[in-house]
N, C-alpha and C positions, 0 to 999 in steps of 0.2 A: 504494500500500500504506500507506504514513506516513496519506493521507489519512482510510483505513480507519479504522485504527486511534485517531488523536487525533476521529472522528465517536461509535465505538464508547466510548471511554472517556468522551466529552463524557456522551452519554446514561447509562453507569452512572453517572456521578457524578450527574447532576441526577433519575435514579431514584432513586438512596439518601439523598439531598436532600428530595427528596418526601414519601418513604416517612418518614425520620426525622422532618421537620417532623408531618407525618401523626400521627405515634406524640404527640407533644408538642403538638396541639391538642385540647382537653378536651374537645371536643365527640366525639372519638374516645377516650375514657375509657371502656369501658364499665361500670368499676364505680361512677362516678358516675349519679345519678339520671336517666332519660330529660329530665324537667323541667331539669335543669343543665345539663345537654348543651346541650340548645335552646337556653336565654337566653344560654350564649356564644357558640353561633353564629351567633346573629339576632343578637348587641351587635355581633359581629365584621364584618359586613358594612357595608358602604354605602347609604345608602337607594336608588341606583340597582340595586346587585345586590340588593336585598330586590324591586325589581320583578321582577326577570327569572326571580325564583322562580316568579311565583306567575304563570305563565304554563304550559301544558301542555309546551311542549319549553321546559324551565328548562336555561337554562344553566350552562357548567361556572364554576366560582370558583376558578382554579388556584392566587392566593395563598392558599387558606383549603383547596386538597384536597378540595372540593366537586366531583363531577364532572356532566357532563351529563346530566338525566333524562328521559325522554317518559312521561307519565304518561295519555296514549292507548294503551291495549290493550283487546283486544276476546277473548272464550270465552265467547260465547254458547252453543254448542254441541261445545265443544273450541277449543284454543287457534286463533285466527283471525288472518289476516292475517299472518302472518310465516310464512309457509314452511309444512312437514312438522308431522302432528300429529295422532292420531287426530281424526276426524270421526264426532261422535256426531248422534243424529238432534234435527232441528230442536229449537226449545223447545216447540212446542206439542204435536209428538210425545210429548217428555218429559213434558205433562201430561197426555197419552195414557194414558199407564203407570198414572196413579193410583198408585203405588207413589215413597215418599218413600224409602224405604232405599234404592233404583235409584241414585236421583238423587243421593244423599249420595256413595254411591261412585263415580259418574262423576264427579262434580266433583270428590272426591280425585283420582281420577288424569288428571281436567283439569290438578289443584294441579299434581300430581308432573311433568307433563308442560312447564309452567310454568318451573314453575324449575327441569329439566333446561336447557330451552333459553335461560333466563337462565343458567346458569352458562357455559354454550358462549359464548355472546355476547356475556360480560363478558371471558371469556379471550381474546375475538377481538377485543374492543377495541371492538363494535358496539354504537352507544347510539342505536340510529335509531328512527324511531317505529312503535310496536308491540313493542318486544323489552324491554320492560317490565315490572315485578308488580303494577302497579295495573290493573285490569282492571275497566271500567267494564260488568260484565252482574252481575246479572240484569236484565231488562225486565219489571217487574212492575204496568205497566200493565193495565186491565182491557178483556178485548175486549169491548167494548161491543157491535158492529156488525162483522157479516160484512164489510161494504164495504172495513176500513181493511186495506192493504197491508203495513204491521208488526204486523197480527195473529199473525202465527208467528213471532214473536219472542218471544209473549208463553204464560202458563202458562191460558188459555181467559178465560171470563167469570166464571167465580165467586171472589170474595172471599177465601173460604175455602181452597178445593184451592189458591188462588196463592202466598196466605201460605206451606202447609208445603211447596209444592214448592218455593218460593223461599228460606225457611229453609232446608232439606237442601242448595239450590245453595249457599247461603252459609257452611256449617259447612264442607261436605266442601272449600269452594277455599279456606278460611282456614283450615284445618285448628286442632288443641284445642291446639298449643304454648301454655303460661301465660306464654313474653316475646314471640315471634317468628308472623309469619305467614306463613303460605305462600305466600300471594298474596293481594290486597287484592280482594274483592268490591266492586260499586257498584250500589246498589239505582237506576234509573231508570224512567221520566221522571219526575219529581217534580212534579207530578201533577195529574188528568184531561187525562194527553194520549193522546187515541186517535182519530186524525182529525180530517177532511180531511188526506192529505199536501199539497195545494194548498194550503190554507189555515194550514198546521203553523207559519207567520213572524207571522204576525198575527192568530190568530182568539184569543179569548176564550169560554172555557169559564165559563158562569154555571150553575152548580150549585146546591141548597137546600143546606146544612148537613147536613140530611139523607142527602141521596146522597152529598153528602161524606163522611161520616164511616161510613155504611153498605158505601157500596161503592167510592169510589179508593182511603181512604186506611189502609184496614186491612191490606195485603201491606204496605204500606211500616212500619207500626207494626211490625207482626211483625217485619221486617226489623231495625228499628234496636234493637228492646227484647229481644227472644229471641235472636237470630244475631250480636249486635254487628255489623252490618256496618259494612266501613271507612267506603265512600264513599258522597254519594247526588248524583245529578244533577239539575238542577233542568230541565225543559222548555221549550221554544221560546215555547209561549203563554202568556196571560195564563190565572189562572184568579180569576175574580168582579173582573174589575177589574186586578190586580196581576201585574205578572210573573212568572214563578216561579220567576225566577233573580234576583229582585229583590223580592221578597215580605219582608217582616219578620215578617209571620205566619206564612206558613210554612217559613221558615227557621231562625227565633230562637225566636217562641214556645212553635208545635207541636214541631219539631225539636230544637232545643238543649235549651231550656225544662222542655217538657212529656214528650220522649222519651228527654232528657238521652243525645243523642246527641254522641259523641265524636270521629269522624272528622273527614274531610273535604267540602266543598259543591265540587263542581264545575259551570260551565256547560256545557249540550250545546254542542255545538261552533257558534261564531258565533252563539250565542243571543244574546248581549248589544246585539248590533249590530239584532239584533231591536225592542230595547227603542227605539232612537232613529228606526229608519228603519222597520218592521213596526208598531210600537205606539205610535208617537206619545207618548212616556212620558217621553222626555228629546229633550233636543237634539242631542247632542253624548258623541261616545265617553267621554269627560270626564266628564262628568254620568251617563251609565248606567254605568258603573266605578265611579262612588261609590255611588250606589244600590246596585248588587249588592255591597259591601263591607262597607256602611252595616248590610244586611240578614245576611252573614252567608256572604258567598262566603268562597272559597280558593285558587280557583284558575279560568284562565279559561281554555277550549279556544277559539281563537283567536285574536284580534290586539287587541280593548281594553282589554286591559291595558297596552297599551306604550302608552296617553296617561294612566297614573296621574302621572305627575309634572307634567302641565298641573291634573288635578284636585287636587293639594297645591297647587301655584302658583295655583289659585282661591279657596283653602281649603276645597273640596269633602270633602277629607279630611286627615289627618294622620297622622304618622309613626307615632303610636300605632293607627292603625286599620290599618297596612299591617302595623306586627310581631304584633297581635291575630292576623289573617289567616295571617300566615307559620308564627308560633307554632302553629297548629293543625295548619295542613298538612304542618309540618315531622315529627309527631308519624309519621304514617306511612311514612317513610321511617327512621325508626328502627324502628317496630315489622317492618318487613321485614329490619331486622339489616342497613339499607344502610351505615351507619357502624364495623358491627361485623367483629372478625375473622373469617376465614372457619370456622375451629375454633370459634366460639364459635354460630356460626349454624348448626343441627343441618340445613337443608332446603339448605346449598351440596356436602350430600353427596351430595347426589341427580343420578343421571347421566346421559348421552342413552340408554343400553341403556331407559329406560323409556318412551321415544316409540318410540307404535305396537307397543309390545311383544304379544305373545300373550295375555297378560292383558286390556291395553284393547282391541285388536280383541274378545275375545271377549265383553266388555262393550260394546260397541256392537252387537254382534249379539244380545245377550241386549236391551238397551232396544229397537234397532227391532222385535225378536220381538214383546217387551212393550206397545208402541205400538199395531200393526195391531188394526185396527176394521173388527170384521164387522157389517156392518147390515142384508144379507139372506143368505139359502139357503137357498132356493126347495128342496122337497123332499130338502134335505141331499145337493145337488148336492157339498157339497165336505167334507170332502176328495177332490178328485182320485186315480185311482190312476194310478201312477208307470210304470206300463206299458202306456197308452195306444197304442193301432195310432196314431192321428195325434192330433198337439197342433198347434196354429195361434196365433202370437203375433203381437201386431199392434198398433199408437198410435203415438200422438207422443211417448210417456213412453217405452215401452220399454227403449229402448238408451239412452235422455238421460241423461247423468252430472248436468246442471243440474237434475233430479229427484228428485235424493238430497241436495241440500245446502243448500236455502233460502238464508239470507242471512249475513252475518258467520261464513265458516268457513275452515276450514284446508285446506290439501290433503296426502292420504295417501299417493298413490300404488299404496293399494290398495281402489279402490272398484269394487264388485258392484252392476254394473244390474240390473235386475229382467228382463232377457235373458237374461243370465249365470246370474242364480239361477234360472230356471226351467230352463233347458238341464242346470244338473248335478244337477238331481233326475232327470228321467226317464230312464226305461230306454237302453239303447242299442240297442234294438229299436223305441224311439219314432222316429215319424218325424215331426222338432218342424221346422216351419217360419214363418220370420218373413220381415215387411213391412211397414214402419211409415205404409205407407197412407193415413194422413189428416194433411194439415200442422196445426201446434196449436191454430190463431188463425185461420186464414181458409182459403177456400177453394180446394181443390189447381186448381193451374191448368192443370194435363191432366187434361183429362178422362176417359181411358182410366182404369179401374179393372179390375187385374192381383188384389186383393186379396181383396174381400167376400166372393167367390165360394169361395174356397178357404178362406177362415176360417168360413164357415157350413155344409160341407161337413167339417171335421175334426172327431174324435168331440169334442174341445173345445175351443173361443177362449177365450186370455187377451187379452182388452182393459184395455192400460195407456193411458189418459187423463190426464187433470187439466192444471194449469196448474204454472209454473214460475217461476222469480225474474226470467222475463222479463216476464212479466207481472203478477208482484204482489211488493211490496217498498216499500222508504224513497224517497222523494220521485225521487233522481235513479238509482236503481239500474235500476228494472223496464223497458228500453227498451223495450218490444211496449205500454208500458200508454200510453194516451191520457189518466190522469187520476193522472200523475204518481206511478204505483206503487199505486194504489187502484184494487182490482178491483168494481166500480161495482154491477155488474147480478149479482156473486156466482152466474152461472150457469155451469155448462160451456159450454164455447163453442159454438156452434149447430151448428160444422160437425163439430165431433167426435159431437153426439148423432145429426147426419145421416147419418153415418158407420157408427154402431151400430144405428141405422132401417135401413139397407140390411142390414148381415148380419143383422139378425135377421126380416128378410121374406125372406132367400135358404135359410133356416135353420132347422131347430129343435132343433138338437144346442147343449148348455149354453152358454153366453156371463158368461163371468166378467169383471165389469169391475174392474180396481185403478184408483183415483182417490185422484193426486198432487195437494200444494197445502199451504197453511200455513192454510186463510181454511174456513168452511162455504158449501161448493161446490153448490150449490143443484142437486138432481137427481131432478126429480119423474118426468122422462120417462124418464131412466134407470134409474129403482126401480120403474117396471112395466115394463121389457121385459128387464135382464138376470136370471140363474136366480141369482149372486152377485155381492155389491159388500162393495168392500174400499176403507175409507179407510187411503191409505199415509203420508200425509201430505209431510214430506221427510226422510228415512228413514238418513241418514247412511251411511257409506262401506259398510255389512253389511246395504241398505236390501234389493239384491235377496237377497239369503242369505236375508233371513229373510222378508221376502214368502212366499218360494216354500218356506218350513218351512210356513206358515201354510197355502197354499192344497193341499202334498200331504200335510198331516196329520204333520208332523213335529213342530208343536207348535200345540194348541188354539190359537186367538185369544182375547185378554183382554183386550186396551183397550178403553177407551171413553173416550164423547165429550165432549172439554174444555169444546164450548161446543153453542148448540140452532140445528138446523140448520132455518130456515123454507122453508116451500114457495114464499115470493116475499120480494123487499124491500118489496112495497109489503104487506104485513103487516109492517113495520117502520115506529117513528116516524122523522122527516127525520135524515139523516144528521148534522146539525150539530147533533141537540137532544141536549145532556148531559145529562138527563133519564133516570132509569132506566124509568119507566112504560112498561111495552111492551114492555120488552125483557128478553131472558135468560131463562132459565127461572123465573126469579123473579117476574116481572111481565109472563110472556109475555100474553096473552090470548086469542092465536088457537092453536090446535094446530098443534104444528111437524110438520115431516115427521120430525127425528132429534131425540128429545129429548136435552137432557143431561144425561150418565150412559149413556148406551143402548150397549150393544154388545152380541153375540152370541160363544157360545161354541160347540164341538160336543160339550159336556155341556149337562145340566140342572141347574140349582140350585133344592134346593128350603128354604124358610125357614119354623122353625117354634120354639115353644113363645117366645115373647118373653114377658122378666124385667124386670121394673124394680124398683128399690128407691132411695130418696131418702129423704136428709141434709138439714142446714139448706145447705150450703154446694156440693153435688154429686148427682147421679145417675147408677146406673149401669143401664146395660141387656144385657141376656145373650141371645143369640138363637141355637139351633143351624141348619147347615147341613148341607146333603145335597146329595152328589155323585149325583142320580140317575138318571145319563146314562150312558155307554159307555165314557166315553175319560177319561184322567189329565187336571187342567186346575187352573186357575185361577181365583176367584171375585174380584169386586170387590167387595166389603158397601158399602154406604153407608148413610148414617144420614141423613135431614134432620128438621127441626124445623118446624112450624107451630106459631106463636102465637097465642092470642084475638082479634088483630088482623089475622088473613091477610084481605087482598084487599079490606081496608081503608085502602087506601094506603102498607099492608106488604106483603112478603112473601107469596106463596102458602104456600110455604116454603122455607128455605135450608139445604144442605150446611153438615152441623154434624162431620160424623169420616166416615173411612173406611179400612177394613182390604182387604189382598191378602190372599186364602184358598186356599191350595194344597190342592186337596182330590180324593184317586183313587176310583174310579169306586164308589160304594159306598158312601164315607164320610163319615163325619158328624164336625162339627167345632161346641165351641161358641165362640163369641165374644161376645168383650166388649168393650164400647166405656164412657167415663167421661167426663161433661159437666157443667161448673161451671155455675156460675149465669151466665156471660157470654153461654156456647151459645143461652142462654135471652130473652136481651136483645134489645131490637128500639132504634130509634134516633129519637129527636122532631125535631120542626123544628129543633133550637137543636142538633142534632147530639150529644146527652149520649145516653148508654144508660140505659133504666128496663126495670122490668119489668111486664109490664100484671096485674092480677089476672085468674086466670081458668085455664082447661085448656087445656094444651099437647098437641099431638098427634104422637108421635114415628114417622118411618116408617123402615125398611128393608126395602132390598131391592137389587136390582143394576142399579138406576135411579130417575130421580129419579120421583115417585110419580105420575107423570099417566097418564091412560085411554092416549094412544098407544104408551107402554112395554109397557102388556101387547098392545097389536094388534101389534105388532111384533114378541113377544114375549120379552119382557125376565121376565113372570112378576108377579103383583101383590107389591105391599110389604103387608109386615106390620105393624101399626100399635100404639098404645100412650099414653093418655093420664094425663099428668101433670097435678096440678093445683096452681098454684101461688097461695094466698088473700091474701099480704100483697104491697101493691105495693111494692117498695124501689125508690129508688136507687142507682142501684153506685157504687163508687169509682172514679176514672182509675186 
């Protein structure tokens, strides 16, 4: 008992010890300046604890009341890797949506959910890695190429839709507090990295200046210039030469410099170790530590930072380039209100009642609704009615929970397969029967077939297909992939369309396929033989809910497609060429099978009476919309731009705005869309924007404006040219 007691009073006292020291280190002042704060706690340290900062699990400083920090977190898609957390649908679903207001509000209650489970965390005393508020998503890399395996991580191929989907992820998780954030966003990979994952340690991205500045590096400008984002992470490759966790151009010039960006540089995780042993660019931990120091890091996720005190002892660096560094990254740890009372920080009120609440499930089932991409229906096979005598479910997706959740996520506890959701729509006079029939990836090794026969004989088959995070993902996640999480040949796998070859020769009652995946799944043979195809993509914990709203008509389908789906790779240039030529809707040159923008609705939209009127400094355009179809829905307007220069080694044209049009069965809406002079810009060798003299030709419509939109029937765009007579240069 005595023992108890003189243990328990030991620890109050050296709590109130703590606590009072605490109260009396300035840097815990918080009516002094952020800037004062800093420079006493950078003076206060040691230059060995100034190392151990600037390491991603920064250790604790118990004489200084510095506690331990991992500044590894991951909500890609909802809070990931730590436990309980709604699961929203992948990222490339969410640029499915085309709707940035979606996505603002999911990443708020990404935020809320955030630092609910940082408060739990800290009162539990857990400072492990991931239970952190620096959160290193979005991925705003450009999908260059169907092939690369962290394509659904990313917001598709265009430029444009990545930036404002990528801005709305970044307001809504950093929420508008004018001292404090919510939770620290981090714009990644810093940049052209988009494949080979083989090749992700050592390959060099040589770009023109051109495509540089045309199409990697404008999500990230967005990022740092419009959204403040906190962090940006610099990428495992070289890009033109330099590392780009070691680049001075692009870390200091472009970044600091030119974007007067404020946060923090981190490297991707073990990037730096890249630089000496991958890219031959230094010798020695030592030597690629100063480098990325020299250039403009902050912090290192990995292990070379624990030889910065051989690179002082070289003179590689000095004390004054390791507080430069500290000083910076210190900054967001204060703007999280880490050093502040908890009264004082208005986001440590926020509680666990708000993970998983009713509210964000219901938001996840409204974004995957949003997401789902219809790209055929074959004499308006669908909507399905709900009182079908027999339904027939059937794939390797089906019942797959690993179908709904792509890569970097959380677990909810309450996720809906697309079995689940089909089962509680239909009748209970339906007589719904499942069989997952064909294994994902190769061929069933009984041969007995129990299935085809009863799925092509029921008044309808849903066929759930596609591939999953076993087969496409980051270098070492996707076990089933032979090319290190890069799904190579971007086709459905052979034995699943064999699969759907059989019931539909046993068969000619409807055949609905849903096809899972993050990547454009290349399905030529599956878009002549089923009656409907649904890209689900990876559809988060309400993925089958709301599939199956879509396929019995409980809510129109409105996504479309993030990026353009080709009829082979070998209409693709080589996978390693960073080169946009060829590629994208942009500079496609072969006709795709799904263009991008394309999706199907179960209304009609019809577009008419286009307004333009232009200033020295903007134009606007006005277009009304007609709901001329049956059913209440949903429009996606888009607007792109051709310049005098298309197809001249520009642009055919690019996605310049886009509006979501809620519009009931009858009604007309007009809209208006407002485009500066930048909209209008195209980009020279030397990477500067100009404007060429000549007529601009504006289109809209509810796809991007090529001949295969309307065979598909997406409906022609409506067109509008601008003439602009004086060439300027723009300002940065």
């Amino acid at each position: 008992m005595k023992k108890t007691y003189l243990f328990t009073l030991f620890f109050l006292v050296n709590a109130f010890s703590a606590n009072a020291q605490q109260a009396d280190f300035p840097w815990y002042n918080h009516e002094l300046s952020m800037e004062e704060r800093i420079e006493s706690l950078v003076n206060a340290m040691t230059l060995e604890e100034k190392f151990t900062q600037l390491l991603d699990e920064s250790k604790a400083i118990p004489r200084l009341g510095v506690p331990r920090y991992g500044w590894w977190n991951e909500c890609l898609h909802g809070v990931g890797r730590t436990g309980r957390a709604t699961v929203f649908p992948q990222a490339i679903g969410l640029a499915a949506t085309f709707d940035v207001d979606l996505v603002q509000r999911i990443t708020s209650a990404i935020g809320d959910e955030a630092r609910a489970k940082f408060n739990v965390a800290i009162k539990n005393n857990n400072r492990s890695k991931y239970s952190g508020l620096t959160y290193w998503s979005p991925n705003v890399n450009i999908f260059r190429d169907p092939r690369w395996g962290r394509g659904q991580e990313t917001y598709g191929e265009d430029p444009y839709l990545t930036s404002r989907i990528g801005v709305a992820f970044v307001k809504g998780l950093q929420g508008d507090h004018p001292k404090y954030l919510k939770a620290a966003a981090c714009a990644k990979h810093y940049v052209v990295h988009s494949g080979p994952e083989a090749l992700r340690h050592e390959f060099d991205a040589m770009v023109s200046m051109k495509d540089l500045w045309e199409t990697y590096m404008p999500a990230f400008e967005a990022l740092v210039t419009e959204a403040k984002v906190e962090g940006v992470m610099g990428a495992y490759n070289r890009t033109n030469g330099e590392s780009c966790c070691a680049s001075h151009y692009l870390m200091t010039d472009v970044l600091r410099d030119k974007w007067k960006f404020d946060g923090y540089f981190v490297s991707d995780c073990w990037a730096l170790k890249d630089i000496y042993q991958g890219h031959g660019l230094a010798a020695t931990p030592e030597e690629a530590s100063a480098m990325a120091i020299k250039a403009g890091m902050n912090v290192n996720c990995g292990s070379s930072f624990n030889h910065l005190n051989k690179a002082i002892d070289k003179g590689l660096l000095t004390e004054k380039d390791i507080n430069k560094a500290l000083k910076q990254l210190l900054k967001t740890r204060f703007r999280l209100g880490f050093f502040d009372p908890d009264e004082e920080v208005v986001f440590s009120k926020i509680g666990p009642e708000v993970v998983g609440s009713e509210k964000h499930v219901a938001l996840a089932l409204e974004a995957a609704q949003k997401s789902v991409v219809l790209v055929k229906n074959k004499n308006n096979v669908l909507p399905l009615k709900k009182d079908l005598k027999t339904l027939y479910v059937t794939g390797p997706q089906a019942a797959n929970e690993e179908a709904l959740l792509g890569n970097y996520f959380g677990v909810s506890g309450n996720t809906i397969n697309f079995l689940d959701g089909i089962a509680s729509k239909v009748s209970l006079g339906t007589s719904i029967n499942y069989k997952i029939g064909q294994m994902p990836y190769h061929k069933n090794a009984n041969p007995i077939d129990w299935t085809t026969g009863e799925a092509a004989q029921a008044q309808a088959c849903i066929a759930v297909m596609g591939i999953n995070g076993m087969w496409e993902g980051e270098e070492g996640e996707a076990i089933a992939s032979h090319n290190k999480g890069d799904h190579i040949d971007s086709r459905l796998p052979q034995p699943q369309i064999d699969f759907l070859k059989t019931i539909r020769k046993k068969g000619s009652n409807p055949l609905i396929v849903v096809i899972t995946g993050g990547s454009p799944i290349i399905i030529p043979e599956v878009y002549e033989m089923a009656d409907a195809i649904i890209y689900a993509w990876y559809p988060g914990e309400q993925g089958g809910a709301a599939v199956a709203d879509v396929i019995f008509g409980d809510v129109s389908p409105s996504g479309r497609m993030p990026f353009t789906v080709p009829y082979s790779v070998e209409d693709l240039p080589p996978y390693d060429d960073y080169a946009m030529a060829g590629r994208t809707y942009r500079y496609i040159e072969k006709e795709p099978l799904f263009p991008f923008g394309f999706g199907l609705s179960y209304s009609n939209f019809e577009y008419s009476d286009i307004k333009t009127a232009a200033n020295k400094d903007a134009v606007s355009i006005a277009v009304s919309i007609t709901n001329t179809g049956t059913a209440n829905a949903e429009e996606v307007a888009q607007l792109y731009v051709s310049s005098p220069l298309a197809g001249k080694g520009y642009p055919h044209y690019a996605l310049k705005s886009f509006k979501r049009v809620a519009l009931k069965k009858g009604e007309t809406k007009q809209v208006e869309f407002m485009l500066d002079k930048k909209s209008f810009a195209q980009v020279d060798k030397n990477g500067d924007d100009f404007l060429p003299k000549g007529k601009y030709t504006i289109f809209i419509g509810g796809s991007a404006p090529m001949p295969r939109s309307e065979t598909l029937g997406a409906g022609k765009a409506l067109s509008a040219v601008i003439d602009f007579k004086d060439v300027k240069r723009l300002k940065d």
